[in-house]
N, C-alpha and C positions, 0 to 999 in steps of 0.2 A: 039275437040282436038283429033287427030291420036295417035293410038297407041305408035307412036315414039315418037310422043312429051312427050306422060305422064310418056315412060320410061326414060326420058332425064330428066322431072323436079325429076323423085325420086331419078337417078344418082347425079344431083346434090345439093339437102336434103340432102343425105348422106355423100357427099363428104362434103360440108358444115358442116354439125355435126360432122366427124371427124376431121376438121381441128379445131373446135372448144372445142374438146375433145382434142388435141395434143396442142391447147395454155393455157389451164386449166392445164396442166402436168407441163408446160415449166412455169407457172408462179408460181404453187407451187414450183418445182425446187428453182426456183428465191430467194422467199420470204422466203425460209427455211420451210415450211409446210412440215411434212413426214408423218400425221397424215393418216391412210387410212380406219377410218370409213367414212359410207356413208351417206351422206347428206339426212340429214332430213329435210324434208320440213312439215309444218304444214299449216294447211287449217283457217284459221281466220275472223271477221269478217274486215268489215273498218272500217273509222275513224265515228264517232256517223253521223247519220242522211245521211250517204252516201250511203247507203243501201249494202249487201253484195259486197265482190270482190267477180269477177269471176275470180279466179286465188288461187296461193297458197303464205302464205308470210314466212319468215325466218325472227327470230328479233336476232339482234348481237350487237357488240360493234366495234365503228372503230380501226383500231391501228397504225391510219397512213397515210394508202395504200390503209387498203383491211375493209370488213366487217367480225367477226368472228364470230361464232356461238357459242351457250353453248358446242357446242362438238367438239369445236378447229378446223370447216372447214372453211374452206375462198373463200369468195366473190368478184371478186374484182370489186373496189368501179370505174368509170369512173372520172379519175384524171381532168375533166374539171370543173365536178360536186364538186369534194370535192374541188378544189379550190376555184370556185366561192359563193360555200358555206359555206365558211371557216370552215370546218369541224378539230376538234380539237380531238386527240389523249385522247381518252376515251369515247366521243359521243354514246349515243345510236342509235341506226340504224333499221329501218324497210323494206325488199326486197319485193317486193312482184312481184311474174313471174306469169305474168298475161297467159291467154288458149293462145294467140297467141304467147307465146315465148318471150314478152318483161322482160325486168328487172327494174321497178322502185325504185328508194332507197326515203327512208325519214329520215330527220334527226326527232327523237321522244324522245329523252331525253338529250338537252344538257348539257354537263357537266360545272362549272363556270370557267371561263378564266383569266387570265390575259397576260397583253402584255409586252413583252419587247424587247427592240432595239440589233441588232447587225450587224455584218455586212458580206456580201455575198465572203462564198469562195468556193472553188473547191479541192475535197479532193476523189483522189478514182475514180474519175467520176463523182462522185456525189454531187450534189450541198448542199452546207450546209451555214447554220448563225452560226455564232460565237458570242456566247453572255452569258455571267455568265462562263467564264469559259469552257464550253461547246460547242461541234458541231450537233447543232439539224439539221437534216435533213430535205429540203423541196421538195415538189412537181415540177419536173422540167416543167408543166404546169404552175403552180403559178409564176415561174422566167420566164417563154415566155410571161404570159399574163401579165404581169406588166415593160417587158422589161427590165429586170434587169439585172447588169453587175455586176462580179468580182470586190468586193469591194465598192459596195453599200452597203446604208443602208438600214436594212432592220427590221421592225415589226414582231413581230412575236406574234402567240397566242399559250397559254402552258396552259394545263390543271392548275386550281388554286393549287392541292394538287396531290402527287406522281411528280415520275420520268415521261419524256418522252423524248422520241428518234427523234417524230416528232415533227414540229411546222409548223403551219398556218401561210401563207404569208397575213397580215394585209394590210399595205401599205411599199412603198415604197423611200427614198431619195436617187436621182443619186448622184453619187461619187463627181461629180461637183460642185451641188448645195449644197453636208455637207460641202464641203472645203470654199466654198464661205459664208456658214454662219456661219463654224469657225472664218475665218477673221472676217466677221463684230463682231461677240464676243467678238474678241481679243481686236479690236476697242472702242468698247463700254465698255471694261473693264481699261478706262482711265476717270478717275476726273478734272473737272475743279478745279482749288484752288481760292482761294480768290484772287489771286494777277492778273485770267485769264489766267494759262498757262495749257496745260493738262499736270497732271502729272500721272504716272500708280499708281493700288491700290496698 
């Protein structure tokens, strides 16, 4: 490799690292973080019988979005990951940035869940369930990968105890198919009587 090339791969390291440093800004910005201690990373081992990481881990709680740390810095979680992992506002979390710069997350302490139904709106921009009263926010990953529309229904999972802001996309019922097994409800909410006529209840 010539000179040029090596000074070309560290031109573009660097340029890489600062754009990556200027999306860490723009995503605290975002998320409301102003917090400006500096990220502690601790050196840990793995999980029993895997023998050490080579890397360094960070353990957090989700809240949402992101991962946070005991000292209120944030991670942010890959919105494909927490979807598909139905990751639930309170979860414990383990990061571990391994020597070559990757980010692993593990879910390591789930918190207990419960599900309840509501249904898909748009509020702000931002997609949300309406359910208990309530606009829990979801992952606008979780409504792409389950193909969801305005005004479906939609499951959600909430932490069993406390407040929360987010909810995990469970499954989902298109708008269509609730309405269509309204009617047959509606239907089946008629009696035959003795004499063979359906009368309603």
């Amino acid at each position: 490799m010539s000179d040029d090339q090596l000074l070309q791969v560290q031109e573009l390291i660097e340029s890489a690292a600062s754009s990556l440093k200027t999306a860490n800004a723009l995503l605290r910005n975002l998320t409301g973080v102003t917090s400006t201690d500096r990220e502690r990373i601790v050196s840990r081992a793995s999980a029993m019988g895997a023998g050490p990481v080579s890397g360094k881990v960070v353990e957090g709680i989700f809240d949402g979005q992101n991962m946070v740390d005991s000292s209120g810095n944030t991670y942010p979680v890959p919105a494909n990951y927490a979807s598909k992992s139905k990751l639930v506002e309170g979860d414990g979390m383990k990061l571990t940035i391994t020597d070559e710069g990757k980010f692993i997350y593990k879910q390591i302490a789930p918190v207990k869940r419960r599900s309840i139904v509501g249904v898909l709106i748009q509020e702000d921009g931002q997609y949300k369930v309406l359910a208990e009263g309530k606009a829990f926010r979801v992952l606008l990953a979780s409504v792409t990968f389950y193909r969801a529309e305005v005004g479906d229904q939609v499951t959600i999972l909430l932490p069993e105890e406390g407040e929360a802001k987010w909810g995990a996309v469970d499954a989902v019922i298109p708008k269509h198919l609730a309405e269509a097994a309204a009617k047959v409800a509606v239907q089946r909410g008629s009696v035959e009587s003795a004499d063979g006529e359906l009368k309603p209840l």
